[in-house]
N, CA, C and O of each residue as an XYZ file, in Angstrom:
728
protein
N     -29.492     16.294      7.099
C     -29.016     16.097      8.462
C     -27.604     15.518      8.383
O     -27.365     14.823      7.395
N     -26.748     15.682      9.179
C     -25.050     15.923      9.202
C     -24.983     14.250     10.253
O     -25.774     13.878     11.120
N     -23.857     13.629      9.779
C     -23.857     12.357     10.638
C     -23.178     13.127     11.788
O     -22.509     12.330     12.446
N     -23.124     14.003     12.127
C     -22.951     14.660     13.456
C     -23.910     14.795     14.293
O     -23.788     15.000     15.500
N     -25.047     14.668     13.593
C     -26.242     13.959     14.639
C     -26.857     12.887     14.724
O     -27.924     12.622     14.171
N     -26.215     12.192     15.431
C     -26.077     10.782     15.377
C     -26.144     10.254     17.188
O     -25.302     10.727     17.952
N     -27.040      9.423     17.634
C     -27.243      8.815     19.030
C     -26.868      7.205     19.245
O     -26.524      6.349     18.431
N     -27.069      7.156     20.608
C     -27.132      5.788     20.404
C     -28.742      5.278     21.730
O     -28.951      5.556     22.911
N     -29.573      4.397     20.608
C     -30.454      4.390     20.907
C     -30.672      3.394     22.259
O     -29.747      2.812     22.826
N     -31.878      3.335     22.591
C     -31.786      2.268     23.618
C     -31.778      0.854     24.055
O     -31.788      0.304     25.156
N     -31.749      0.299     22.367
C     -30.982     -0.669     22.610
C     -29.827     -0.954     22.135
O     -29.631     -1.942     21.428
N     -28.700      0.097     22.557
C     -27.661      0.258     22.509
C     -26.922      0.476     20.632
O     -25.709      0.552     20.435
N     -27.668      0.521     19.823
C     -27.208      0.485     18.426
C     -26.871      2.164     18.127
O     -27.691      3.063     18.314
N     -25.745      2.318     17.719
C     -25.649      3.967     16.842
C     -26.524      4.067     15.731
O     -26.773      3.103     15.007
N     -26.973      5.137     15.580
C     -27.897      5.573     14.992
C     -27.857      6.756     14.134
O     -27.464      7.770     14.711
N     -28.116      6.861     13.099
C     -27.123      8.732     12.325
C     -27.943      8.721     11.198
O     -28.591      7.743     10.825
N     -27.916      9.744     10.693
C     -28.496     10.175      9.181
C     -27.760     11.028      8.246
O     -27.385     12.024      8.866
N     -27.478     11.059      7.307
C     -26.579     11.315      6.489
C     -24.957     10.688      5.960
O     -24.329      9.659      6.207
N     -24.696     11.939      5.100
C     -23.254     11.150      5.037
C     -22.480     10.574      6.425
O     -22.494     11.345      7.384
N     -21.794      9.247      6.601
C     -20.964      9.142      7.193
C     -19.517      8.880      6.627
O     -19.189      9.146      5.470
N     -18.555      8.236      7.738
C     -16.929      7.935      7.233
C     -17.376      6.734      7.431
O     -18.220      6.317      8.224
N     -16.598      6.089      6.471
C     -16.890      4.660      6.081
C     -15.429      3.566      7.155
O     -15.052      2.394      7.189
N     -15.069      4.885      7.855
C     -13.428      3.608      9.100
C     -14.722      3.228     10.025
O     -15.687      3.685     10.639
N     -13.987      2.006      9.647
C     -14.269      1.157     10.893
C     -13.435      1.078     12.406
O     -12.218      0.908     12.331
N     -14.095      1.202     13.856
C     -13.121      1.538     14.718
C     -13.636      0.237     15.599
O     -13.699      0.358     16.822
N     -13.950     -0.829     15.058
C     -14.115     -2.534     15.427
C     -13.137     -3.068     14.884
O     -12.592     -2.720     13.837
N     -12.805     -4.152     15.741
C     -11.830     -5.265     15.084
C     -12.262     -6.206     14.256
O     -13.488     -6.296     14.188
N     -11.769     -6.784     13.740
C     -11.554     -7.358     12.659
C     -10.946     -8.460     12.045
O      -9.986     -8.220     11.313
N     -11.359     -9.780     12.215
C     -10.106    -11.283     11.558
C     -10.216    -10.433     10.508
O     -11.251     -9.769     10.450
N      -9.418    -10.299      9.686
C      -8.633     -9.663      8.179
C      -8.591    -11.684      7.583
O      -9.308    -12.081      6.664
N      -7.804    -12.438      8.213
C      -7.486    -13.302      7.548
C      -7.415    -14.684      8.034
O      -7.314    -14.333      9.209
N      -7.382    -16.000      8.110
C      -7.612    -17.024      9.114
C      -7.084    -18.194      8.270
O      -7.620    -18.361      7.174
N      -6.269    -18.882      8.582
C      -5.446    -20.141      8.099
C      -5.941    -21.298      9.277
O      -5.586    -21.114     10.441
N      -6.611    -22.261      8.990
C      -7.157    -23.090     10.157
C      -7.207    -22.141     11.651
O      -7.868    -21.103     11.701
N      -6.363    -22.693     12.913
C      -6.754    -21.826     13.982
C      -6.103    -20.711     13.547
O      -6.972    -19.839     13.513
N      -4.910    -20.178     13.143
C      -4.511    -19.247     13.266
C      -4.826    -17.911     12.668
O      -4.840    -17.734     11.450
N      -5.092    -16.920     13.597
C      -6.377    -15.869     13.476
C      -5.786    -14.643     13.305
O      -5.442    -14.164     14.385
N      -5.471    -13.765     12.091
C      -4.843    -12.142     11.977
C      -6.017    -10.831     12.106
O      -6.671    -10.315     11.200
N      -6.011    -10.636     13.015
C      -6.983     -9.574     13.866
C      -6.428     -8.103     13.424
O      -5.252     -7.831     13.664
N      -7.277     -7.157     12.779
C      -6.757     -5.762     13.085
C      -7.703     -4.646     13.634
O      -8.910     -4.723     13.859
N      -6.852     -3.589     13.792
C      -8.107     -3.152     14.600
C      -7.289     -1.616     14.281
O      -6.092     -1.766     14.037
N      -7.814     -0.104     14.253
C      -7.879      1.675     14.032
C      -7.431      1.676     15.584
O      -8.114      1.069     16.409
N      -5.876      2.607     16.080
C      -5.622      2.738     17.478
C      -5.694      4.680     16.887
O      -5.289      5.079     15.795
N      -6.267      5.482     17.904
C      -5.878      6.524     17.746
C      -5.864      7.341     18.961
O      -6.594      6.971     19.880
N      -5.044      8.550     19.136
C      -4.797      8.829     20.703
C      -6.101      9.416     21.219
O      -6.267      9.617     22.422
N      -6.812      9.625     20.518
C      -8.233      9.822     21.410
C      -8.691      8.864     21.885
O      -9.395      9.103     22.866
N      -8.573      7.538     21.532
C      -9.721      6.924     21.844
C      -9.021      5.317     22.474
O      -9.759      4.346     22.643
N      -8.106      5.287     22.650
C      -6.664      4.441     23.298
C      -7.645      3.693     24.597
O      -8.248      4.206     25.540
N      -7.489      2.289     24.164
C      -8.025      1.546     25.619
C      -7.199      0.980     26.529
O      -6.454      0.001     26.510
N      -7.571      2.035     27.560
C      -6.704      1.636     28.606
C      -7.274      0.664     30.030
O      -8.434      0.401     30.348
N      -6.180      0.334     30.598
C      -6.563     -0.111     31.711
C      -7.114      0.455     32.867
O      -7.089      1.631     33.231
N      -7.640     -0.576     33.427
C      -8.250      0.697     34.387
C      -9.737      0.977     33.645
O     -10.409      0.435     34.522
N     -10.348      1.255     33.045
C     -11.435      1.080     32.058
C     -12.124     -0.472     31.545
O     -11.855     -1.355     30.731
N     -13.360     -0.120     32.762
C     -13.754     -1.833     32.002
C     -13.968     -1.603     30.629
O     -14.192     -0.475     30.190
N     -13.892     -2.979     29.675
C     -14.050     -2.686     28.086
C     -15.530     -2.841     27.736
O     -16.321     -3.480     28.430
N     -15.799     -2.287     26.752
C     -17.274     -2.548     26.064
C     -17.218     -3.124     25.139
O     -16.204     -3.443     24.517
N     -18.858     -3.464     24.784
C     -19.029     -4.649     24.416
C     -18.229     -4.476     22.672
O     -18.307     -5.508     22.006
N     -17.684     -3.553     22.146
C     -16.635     -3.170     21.133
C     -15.100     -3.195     21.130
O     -14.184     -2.884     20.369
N     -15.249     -3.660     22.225
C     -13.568     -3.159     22.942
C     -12.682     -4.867     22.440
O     -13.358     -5.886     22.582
N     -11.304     -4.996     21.922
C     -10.745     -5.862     21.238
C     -10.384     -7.027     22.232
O      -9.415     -6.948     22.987
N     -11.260     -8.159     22.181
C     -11.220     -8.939     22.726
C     -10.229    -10.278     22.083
O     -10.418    -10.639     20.921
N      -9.038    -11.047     23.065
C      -8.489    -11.445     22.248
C      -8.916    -12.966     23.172
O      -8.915    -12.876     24.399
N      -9.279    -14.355     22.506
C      -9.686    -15.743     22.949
C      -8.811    -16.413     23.777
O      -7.687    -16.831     23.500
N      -9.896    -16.533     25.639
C      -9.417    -17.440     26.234
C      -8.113    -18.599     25.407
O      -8.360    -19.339     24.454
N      -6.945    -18.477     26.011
C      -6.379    -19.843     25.704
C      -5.209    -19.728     24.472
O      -4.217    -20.351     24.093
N      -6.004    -18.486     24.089
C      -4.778    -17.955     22.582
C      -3.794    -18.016     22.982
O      -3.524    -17.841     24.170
N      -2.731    -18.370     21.803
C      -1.528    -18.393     21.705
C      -0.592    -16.992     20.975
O      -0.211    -17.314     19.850
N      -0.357    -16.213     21.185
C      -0.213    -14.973     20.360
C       1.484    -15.050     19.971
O       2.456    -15.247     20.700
N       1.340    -14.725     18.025
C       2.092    -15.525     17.426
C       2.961    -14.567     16.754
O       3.899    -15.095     16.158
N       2.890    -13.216     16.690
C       2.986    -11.959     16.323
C       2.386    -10.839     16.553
O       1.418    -10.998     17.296
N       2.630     -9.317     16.085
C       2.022     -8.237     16.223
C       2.287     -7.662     15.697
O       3.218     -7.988     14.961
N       1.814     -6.508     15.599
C       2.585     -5.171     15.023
C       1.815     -3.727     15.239
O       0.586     -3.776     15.307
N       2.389     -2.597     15.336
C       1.838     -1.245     15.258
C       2.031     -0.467     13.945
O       3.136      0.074     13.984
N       1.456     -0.233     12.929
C       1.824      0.511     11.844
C       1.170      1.631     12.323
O       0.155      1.543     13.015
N       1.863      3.047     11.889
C       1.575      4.097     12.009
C       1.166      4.824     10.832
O       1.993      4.715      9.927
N       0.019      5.630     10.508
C      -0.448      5.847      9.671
C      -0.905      7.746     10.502
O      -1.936      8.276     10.088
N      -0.291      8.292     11.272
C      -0.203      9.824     11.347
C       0.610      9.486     12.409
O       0.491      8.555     13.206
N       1.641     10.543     12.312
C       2.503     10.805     13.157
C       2.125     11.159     14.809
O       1.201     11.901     15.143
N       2.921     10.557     15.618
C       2.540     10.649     16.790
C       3.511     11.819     17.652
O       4.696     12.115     17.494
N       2.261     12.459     18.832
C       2.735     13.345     19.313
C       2.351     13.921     20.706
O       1.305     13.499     21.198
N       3.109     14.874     21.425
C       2.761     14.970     22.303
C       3.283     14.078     23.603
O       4.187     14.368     24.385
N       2.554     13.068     23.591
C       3.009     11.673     24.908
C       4.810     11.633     24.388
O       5.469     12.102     23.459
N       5.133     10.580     25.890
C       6.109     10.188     26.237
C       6.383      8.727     25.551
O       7.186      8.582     24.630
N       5.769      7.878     26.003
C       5.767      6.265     25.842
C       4.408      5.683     26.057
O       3.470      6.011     26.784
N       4.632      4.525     25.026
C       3.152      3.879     25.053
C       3.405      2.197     25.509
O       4.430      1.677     25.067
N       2.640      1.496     26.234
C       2.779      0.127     26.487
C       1.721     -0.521     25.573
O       0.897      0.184     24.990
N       1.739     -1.653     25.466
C       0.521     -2.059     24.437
C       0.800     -3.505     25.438
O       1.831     -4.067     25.806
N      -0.737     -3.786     25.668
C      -0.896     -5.163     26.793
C      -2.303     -5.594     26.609
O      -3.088     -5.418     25.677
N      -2.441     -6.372     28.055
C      -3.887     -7.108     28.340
C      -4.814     -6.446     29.590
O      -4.124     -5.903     30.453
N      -6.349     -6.408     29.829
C      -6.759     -6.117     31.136
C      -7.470     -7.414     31.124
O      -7.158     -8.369     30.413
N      -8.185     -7.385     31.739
C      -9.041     -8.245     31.625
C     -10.437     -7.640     31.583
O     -10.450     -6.429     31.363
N     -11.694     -8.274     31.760
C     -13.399     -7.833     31.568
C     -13.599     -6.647     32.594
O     -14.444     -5.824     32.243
N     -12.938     -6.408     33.857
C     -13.395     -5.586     34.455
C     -12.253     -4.234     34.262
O     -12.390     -3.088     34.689
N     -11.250     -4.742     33.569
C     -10.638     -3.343     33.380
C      -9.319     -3.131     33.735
O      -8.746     -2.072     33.479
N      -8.649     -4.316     34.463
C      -7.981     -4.939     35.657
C      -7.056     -4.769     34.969
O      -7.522     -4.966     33.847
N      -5.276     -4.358     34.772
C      -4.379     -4.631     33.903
C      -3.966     -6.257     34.570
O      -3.975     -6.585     35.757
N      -3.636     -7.050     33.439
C      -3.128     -8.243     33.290
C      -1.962     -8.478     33.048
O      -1.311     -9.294     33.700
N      -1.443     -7.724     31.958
C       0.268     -7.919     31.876
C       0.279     -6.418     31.084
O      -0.161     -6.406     29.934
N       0.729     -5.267     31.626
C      -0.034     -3.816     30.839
C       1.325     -3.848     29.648
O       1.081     -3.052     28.741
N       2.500     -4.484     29.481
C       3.362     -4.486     28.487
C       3.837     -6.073     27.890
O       4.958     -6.418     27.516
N       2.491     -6.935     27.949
C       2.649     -8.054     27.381
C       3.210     -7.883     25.876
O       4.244     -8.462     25.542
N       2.457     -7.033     24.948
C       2.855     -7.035     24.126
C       4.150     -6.154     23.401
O       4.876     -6.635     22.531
N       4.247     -5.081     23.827
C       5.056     -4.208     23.467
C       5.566     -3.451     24.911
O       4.698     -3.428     25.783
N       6.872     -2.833     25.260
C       6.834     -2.009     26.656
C       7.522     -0.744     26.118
O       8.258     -0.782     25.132
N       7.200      0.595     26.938
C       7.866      1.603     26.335
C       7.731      1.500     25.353
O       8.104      0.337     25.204
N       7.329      1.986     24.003
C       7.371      2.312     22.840
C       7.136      3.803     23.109
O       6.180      4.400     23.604
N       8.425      4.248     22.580
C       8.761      6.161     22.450
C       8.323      6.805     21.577
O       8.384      6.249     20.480
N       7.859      7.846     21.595
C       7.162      8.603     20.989
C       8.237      8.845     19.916
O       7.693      9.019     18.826
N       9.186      8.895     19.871
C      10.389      8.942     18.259
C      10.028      8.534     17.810
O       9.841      9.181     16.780
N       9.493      7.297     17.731
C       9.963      6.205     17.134
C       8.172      5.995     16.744
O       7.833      4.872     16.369
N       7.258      6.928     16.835
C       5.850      6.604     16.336
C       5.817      7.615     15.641
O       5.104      8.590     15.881
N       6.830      7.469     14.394
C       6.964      8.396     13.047
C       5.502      7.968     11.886
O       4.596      7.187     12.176
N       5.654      8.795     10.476
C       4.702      8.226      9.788
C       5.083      7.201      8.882
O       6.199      7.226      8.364
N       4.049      6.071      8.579
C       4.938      4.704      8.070
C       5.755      4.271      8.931
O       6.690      3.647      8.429
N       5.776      4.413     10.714
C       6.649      3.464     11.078
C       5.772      1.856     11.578
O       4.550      1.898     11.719
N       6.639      0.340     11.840
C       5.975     -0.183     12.014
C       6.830     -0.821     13.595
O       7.978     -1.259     13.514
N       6.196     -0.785     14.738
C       6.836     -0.957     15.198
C       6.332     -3.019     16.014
O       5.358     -3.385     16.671
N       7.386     -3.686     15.573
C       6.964     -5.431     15.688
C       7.087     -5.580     17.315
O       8.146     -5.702     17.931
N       5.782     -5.544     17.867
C       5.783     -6.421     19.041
C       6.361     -7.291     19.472
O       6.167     -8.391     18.954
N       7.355     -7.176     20.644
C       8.518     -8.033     21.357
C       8.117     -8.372     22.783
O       8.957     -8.921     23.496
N       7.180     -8.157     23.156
C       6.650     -8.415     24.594
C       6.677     -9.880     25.249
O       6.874    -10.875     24.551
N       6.498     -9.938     26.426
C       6.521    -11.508     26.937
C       5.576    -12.429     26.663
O       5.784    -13.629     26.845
N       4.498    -11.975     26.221
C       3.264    -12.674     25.414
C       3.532    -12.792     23.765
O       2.519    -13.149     23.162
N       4.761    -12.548     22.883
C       5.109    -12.581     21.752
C       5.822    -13.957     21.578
O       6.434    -14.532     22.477
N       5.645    -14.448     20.183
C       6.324    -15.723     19.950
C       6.579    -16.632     21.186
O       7.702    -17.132     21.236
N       5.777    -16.903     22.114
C       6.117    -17.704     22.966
C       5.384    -19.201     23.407
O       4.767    -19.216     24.472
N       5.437    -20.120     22.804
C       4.276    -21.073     22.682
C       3.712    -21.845     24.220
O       2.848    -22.705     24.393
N       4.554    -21.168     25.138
C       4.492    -21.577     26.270
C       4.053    -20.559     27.673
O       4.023    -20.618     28.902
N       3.684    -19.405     26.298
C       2.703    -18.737     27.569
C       1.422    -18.689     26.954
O       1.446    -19.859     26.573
N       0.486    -18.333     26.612
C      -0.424    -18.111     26.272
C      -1.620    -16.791     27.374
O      -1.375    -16.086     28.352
N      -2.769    -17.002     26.609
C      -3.505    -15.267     27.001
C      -3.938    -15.661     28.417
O      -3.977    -14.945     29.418
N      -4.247    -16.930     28.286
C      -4.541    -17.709     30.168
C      -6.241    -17.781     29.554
O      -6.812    -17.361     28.549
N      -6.701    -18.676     30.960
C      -8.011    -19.149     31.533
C      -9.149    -18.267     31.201
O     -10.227    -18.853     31.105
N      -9.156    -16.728     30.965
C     -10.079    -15.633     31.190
C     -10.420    -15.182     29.744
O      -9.304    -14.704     29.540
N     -10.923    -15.008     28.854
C     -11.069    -13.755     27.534
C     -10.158    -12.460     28.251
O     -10.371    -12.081     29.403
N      -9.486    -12.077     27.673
C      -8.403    -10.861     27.884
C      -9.253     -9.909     26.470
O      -9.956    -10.295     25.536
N      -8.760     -8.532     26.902
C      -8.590     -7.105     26.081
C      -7.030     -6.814     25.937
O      -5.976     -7.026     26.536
N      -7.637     -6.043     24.491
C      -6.176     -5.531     24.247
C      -6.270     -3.919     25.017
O      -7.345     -3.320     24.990
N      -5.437     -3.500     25.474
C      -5.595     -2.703     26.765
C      -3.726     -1.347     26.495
O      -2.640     -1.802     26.135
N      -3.852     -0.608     26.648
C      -2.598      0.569     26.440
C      -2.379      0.655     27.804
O      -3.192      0.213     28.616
N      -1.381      1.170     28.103
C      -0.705      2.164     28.991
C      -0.179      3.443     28.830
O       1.039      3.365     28.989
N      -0.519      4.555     28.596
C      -0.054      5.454     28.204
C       0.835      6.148     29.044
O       0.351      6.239     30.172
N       2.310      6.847     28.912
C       2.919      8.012     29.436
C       2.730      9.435     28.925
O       3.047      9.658     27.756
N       2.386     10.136     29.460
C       2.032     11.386     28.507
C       0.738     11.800     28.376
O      -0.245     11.537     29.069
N       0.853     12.453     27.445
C      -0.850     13.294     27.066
C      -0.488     13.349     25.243
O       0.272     14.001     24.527
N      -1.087     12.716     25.124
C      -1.067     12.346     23.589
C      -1.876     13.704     22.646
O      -3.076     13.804     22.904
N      -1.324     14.721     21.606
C      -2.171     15.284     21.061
C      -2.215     14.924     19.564
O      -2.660     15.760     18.779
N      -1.797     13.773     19.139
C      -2.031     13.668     17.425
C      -1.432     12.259     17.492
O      -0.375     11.997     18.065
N      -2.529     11.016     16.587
C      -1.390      9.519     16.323
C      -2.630      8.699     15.835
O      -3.627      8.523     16.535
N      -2.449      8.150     14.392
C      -3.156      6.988     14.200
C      -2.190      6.181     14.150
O      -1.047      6.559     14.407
N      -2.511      4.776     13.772
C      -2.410      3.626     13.723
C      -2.945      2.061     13.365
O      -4.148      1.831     13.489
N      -2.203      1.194     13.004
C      -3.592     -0.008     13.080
C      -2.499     -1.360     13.239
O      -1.699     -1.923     12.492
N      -2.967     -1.525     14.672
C      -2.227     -2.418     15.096
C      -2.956     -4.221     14.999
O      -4.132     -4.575     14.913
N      -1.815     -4.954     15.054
C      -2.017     -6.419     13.777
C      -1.310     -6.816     15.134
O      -0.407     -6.427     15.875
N      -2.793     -8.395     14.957
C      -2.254     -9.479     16.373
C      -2.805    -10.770     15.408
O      -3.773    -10.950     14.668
N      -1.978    -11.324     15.716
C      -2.096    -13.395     14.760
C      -1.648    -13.639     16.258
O      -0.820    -13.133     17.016
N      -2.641    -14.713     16.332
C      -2.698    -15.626     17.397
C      -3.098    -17.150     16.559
O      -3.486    -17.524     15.452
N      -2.667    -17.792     18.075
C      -4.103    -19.397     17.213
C      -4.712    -19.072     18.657
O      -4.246    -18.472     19.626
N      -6.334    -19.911     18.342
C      -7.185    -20.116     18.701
C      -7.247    -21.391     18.696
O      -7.355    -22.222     17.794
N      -7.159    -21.456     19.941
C      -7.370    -23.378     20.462
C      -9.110    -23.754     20.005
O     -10.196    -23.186     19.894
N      -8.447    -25.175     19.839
C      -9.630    -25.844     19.233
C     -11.192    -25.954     20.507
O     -11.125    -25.948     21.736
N     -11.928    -26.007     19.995
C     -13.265    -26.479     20.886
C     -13.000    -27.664     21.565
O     -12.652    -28.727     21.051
N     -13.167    -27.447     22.655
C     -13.135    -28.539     23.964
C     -11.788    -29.079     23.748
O     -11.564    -30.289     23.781
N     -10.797    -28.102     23.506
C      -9.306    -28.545     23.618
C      -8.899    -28.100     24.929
O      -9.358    -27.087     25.457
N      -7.880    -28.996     25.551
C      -6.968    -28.181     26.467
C      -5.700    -27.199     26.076
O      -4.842    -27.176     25.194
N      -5.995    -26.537     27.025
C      -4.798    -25.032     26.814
C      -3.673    -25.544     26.624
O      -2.852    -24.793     26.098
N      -3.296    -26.713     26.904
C      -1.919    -27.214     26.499
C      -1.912    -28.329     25.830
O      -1.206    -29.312     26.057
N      -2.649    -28.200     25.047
C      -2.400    -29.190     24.207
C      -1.548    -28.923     23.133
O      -1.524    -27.749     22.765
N      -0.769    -29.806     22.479
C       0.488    -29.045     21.647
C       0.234    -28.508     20.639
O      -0.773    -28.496     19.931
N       1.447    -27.924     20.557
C       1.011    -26.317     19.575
C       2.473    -26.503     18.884
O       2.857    -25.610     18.128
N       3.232    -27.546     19.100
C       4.929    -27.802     18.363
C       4.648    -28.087     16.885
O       5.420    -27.737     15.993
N       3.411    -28.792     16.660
C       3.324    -29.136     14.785
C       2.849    -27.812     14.362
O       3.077    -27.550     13.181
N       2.057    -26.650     15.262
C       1.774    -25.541     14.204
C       2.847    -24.776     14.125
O       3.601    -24.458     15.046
N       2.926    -24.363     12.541
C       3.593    -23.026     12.465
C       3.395    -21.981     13.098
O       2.249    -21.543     12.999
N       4.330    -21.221     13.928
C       4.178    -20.379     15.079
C       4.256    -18.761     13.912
O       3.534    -17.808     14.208
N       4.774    -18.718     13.219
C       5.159    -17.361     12.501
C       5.148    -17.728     11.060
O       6.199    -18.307     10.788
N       4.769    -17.671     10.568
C       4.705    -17.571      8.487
C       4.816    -16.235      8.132
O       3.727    -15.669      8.045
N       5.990    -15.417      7.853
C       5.784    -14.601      7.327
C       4.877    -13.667      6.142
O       4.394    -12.551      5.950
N       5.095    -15.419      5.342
C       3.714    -14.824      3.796
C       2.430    -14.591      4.448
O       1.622    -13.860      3.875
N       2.130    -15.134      5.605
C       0.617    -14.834      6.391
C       0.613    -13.499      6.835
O      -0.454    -13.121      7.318
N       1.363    -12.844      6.802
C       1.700    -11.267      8.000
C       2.072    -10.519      6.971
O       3.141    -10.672      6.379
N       1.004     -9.453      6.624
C       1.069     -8.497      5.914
C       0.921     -7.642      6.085
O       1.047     -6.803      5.193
């Protein structure tokens, strides 16, 4: 039997028999230095979460209160087809939150193979905004009709402490370590 026949049962678990592909299309801490948390996660134009789409219970959830400390998009197949891509937040019901917090316009030129393109958005390096009050998703905007593009896009945040306040200072942590961002 072909993992092409494969369900998902009723209590919600996938289910398959045979060979499968061993990608993972869940996120992922990769790496964790006290709070500060390097998340990655498989973006590909099929399967792009957008706003407007409440998320499931798989969908890249980034922590009430985070501080987001970097990013990045590496491209790993050339992208095609679409116009421009936004890379942002919705929130639980689907809601866009800031739809180019992290990245705005990113052109389809410029989503070559091996390119990496470093998140500059208003939610980047900024110790004085943070993700807010709610659990946020990482959430796209797409221009276009996308027919070909992987990727695997990289978010380091910190994660505020348990029963901390959202503003509590964040000036003694290192905001960016390069040797941490790989």
């Amino acid at each position: 039997m072909a993992r092409a026949n494969s369900w998902t049962n009723s209590d919600g678990l996938f289910v398959g028999f045979g060979t499968r592909d061993s990608s993972n299309q869940n996120a992922a801490t990769v790496r964790t230095m006290g709070n500060v948390e390097i998340m990655q996660f498989p973006l590909n134009f099929d399967n792009m979460p957008a706003s407007g789409t409440a998320p499931s219970s798989k969908s890249i959830l980034i922590p009430r209160h985070s501080t987001m400390t970097a990013g990045n998009f590496r491209v790993s197949e050339a992208w095609a087809g679409g116009t421009n891509i936004d890379f942002g937040t919705m929130d639980s019901a689907g809601v866009a939150i800031d739809d180019d917090g992290f990245d705005v316009a990113v052109l389809t030129a410029a989503l070559t193979l091996d390119a990496v393109i470093d998140f500059n958005g208003a939610l980047m390096n900024d110790i004085d905004t943070s993700i807010g009050v709610v659990d946020t998703y990482f959430a796209t905007l797409v221009t276009g009709t996308f027919t070909a593009g992987k990727g695997i896009v990289t978010l380091e945040y910190i994660r505020p402490m348990p029963d901390s306040d959202a503003r509590d200072p964040l000036g003694a942590i290192t905001t960016r370590n390069p040797s941490l961002f790989v």
